[in-house]
C-alpha positions in Angstrom: -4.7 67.2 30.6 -5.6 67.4 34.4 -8.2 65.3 36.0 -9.6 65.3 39.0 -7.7 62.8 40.9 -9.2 63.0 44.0 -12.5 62.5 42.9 -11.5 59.2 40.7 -9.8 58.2 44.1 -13.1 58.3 45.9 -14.9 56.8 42.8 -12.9 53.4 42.8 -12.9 53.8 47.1 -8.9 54.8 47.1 -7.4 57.4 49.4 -7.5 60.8 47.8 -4.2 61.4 49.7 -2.1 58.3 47.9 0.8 59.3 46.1 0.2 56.7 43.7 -2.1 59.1 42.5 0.4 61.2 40.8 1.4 58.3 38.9 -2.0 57.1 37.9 -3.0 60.9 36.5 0.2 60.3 34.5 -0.7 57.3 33.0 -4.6 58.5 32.5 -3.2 61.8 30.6 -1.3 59.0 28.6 -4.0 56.6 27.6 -6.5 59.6 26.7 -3.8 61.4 24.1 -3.5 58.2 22.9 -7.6 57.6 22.4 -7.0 61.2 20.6 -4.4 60.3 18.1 -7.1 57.5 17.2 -9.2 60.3 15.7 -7.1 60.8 13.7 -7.3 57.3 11.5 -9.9 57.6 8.7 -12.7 55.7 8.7 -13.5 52.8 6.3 -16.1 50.6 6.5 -15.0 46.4 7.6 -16.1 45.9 3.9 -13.5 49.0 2.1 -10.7 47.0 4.4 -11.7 43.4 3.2 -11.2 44.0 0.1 -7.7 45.4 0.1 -4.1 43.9 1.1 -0.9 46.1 1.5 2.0 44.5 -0.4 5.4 46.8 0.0 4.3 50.4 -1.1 1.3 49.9 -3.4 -1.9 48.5 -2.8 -3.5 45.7 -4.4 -7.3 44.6 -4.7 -8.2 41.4 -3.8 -10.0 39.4 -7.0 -13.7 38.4 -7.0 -14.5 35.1 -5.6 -15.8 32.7 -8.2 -16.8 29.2 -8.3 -14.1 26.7 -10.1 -12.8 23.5 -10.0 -11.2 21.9 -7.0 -9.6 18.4 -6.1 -11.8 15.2 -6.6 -13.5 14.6 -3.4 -12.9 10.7 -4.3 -9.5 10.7 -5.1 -8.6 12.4 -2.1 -10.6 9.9 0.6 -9.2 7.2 -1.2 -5.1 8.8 -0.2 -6.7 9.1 3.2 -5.3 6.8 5.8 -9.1 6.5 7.2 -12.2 7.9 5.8 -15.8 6.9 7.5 -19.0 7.9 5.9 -17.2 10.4 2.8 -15.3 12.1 5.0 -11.6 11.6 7.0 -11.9 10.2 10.3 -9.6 11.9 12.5 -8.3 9.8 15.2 -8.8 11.0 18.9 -6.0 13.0 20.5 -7.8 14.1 24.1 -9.6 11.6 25.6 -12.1 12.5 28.9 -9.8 15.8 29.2 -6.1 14.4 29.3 -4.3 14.3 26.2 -2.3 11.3 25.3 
């Protein structure tokens, strides 16, 4: 793919005449045949690629997310080493910017 170097050159206020040029058509040529492979890749909505994890050769879907019981939120602030107001009470690691 050619491009017009010389007028790029005077678009970002480069001399037409640097041989640096050469090297930047190059890399251009590069970067576009690389935008055209992308074309290639289907297209799938965010949603058709959420649901679906690659594991070795096959593929497996994802399960539904359903409600269902978890730890007791007691039991576990009462292992804590410091709890304040139901929940754990981190202690302070940067103070005013400087970490201690």
């Amino acid at each position: 793919m050619e491009f017009d170097m010389a007028h790029l050159a005077r678009l970002s206020r480069r001399d037409p005449h640097d041989p640096a040029l050469k090297d930047l058509s190059e890399d251009l040529a590069s970067i576009v045949g690389y935008v055209g492979m992308l074309t290639a890749v289907p297209d799938r909505t965010p949603e058709e690629v959420a649901r679906e994890v690659t594991v070795g050769a096959g593929l497996v879907l994802l399960r539904e997310d359903a409600v269902r019981p978890s730890f007791d939120r007691a039991a576990l602030l009462a292992a804590s080493p410091s709890n304040e107001d139901g929940c754990y009470a981190v202690p302070v690691a940067i103070e005013k910017g400087v970490a201690k």
